[in-house]
N, C-alpha and C positions, 0 to 999 in steps of 0.2 A: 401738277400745275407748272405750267411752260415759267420761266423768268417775266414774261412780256405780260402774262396775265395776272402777276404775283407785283407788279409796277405798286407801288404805293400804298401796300396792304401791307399791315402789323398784325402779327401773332400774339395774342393773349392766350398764354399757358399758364399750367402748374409746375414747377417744376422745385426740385429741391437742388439747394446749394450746391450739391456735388455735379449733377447735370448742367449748373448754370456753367459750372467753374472750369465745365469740361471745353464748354462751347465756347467760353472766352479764348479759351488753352486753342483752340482751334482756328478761331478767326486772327488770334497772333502770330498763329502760323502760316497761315494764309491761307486759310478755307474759309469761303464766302459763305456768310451764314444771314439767315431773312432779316427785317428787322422785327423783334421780337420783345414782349416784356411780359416777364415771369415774376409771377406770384408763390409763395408756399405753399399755398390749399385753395382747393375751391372753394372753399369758407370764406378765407382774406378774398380771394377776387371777388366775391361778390358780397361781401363787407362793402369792399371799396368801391365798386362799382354799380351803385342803386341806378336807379331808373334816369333822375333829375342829372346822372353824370353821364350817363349813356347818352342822353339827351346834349346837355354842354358840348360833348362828345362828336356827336351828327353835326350840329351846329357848325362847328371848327372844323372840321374833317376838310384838308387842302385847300382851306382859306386864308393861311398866310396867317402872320403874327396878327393878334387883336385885342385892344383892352378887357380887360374884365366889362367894363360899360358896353360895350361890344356886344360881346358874350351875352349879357342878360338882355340886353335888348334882342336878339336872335331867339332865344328860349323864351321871353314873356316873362321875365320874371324879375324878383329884386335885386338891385345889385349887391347889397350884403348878405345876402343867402347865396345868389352865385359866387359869390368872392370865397365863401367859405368853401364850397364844392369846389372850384378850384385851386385852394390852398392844398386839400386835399388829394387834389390831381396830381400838384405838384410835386408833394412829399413822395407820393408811389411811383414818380417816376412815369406818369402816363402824360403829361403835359410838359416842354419845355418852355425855359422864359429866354425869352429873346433878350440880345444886349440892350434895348430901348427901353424894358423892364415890362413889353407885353409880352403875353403868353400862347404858345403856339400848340398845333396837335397835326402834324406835318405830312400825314397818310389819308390817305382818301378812304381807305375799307381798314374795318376790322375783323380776322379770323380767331377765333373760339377754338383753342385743340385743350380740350379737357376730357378725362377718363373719367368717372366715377362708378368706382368699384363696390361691391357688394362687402359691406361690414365682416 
């Protein structure tokens, strides 16, 4: 995948702390690395990432900071049930909060690099 076609697209991986720790270790050194957010397991990522967040998800994808009110008005649905699906966005690191205290998800696509190997 060229840079130009990789514009605006985040990696949802697996990856374990030593792999993250390496990747940090590299982009300090100054290798350009994608934007990316890494989970332990493919259990926790899709723990954390049900349907209704995948959803919020779409919703936000390169629309610029937006309230939670926002947010559920775009998905159809309650603002205290989205509030909590995004408290939850928040905490994994898959949504930023803007300095105005709305919450952003700054990438137009999501790629999926996960293995799942045989027990």
């Amino acid at each position: 995948m060229s840079e130009a076609d990789s514009a605006g697209t985040v990696i949802f991986d697996v990856a374990s702390r030593e792999v993250v720790s390496r990747r940090a270790a590299a982009a300090f050194g100054g290798e350009a690395q994608p934007p990316r957010i890494s989970f332990a397991s493919a259990e926790l990522m899709f723990t954390v990432m049900t349907a209704k967040r995948w959803e919020i998800l779409r919703a936000m994808a390169g629309a610029g900071p937006m309230s939670i009110r926002e947010a559920a008005r775009r998905v159809k649905r309650d603002v205290k049930a989205v509030h909590g699906d995004v408290r939850a966005l928040l905490n994994a690191g898959v949504l930023r909060k803007a300095e105005d205290g709305r919450v952003t998800f700054p990438f137009t696509a999501i790629r999926i690099d996960a293995l799942v190997e045989a027990a």
